[in-house]
C-alpha positions as CSV (number, residue, x, y, z in Angstrom):
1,X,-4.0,-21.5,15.1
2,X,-3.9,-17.4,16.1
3,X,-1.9,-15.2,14.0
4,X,0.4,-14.9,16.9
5,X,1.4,-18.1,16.6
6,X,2.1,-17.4,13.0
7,X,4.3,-14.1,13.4
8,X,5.4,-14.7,16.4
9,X,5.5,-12.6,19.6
10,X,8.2,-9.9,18.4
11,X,6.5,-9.6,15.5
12,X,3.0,-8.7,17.5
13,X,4.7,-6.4,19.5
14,X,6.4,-4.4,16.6
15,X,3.4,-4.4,15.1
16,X,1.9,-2.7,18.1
17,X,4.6,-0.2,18.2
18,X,4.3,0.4,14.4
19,X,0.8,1.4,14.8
20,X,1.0,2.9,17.8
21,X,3.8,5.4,16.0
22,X,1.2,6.1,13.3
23,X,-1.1,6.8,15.6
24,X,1.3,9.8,16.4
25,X,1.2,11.2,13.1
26,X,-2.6,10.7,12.2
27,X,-3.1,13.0,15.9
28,X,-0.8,15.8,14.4
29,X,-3.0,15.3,11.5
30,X,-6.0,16.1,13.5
31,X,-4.6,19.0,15.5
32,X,-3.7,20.9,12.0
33,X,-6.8,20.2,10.5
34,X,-8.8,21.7,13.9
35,X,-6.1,25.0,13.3
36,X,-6.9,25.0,10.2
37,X,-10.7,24.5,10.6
38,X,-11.1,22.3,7.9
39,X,-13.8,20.1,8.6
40,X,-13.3,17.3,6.0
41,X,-9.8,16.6,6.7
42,X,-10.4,16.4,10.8
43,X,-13.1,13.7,9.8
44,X,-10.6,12.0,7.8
45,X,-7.5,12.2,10.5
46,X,-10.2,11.2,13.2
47,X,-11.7,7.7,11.4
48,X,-7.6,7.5,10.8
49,X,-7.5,7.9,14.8
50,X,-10.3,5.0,14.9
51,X,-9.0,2.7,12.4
52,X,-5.6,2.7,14.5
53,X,-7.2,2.1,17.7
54,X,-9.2,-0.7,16.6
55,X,-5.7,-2.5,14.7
56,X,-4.3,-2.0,18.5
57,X,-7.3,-3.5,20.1
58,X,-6.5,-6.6,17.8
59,X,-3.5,-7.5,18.3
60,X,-3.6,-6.9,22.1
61,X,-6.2,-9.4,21.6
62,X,-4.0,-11.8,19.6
63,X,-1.6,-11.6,22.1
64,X,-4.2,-12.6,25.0
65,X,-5.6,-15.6,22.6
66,X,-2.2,-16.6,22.6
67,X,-1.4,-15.9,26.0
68,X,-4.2,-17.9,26.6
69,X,-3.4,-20.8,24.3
70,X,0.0,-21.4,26.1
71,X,-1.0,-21.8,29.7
72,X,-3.9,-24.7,28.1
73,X,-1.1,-26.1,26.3
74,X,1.4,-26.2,29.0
């Protein structure tokens, strides 16, 4: 059984919105450390840019699994 199934659609699509909102502040994090010039903490708001792309690339995929699962299912 998918984790959609688990937490249900509204909860998949908060979730996306949740990360999607910290995406927001992680890029503000990256434009002040390139003002700034400080090197360590654009590397650090940059894999924080990554790590929030790849939680949005997993549920979208939840929700295709269990977009998927339904039309099999009937």
């Amino acid at each position: 059984m998918s984790t959609v199934k688990k937490k249900g659609r509204a909860g998949t699509y908060l979730a996306i919105g949740s990360t999607l909102f910290a995406a927001f502040s992680n890029v503000k994090k990256v434009r002040n450390a390139r003002g700034e010039q400080d090197t360590l903490q654009l590397v650090d708001g940059l894999i924080r840019v990554a790590a929030v792309a790849t939680g949005v690339a997993l549920l979208i995929r939840e929700l295709r699994e269990a977009h998927d699962d339904d039309i099999l299912t009937g």
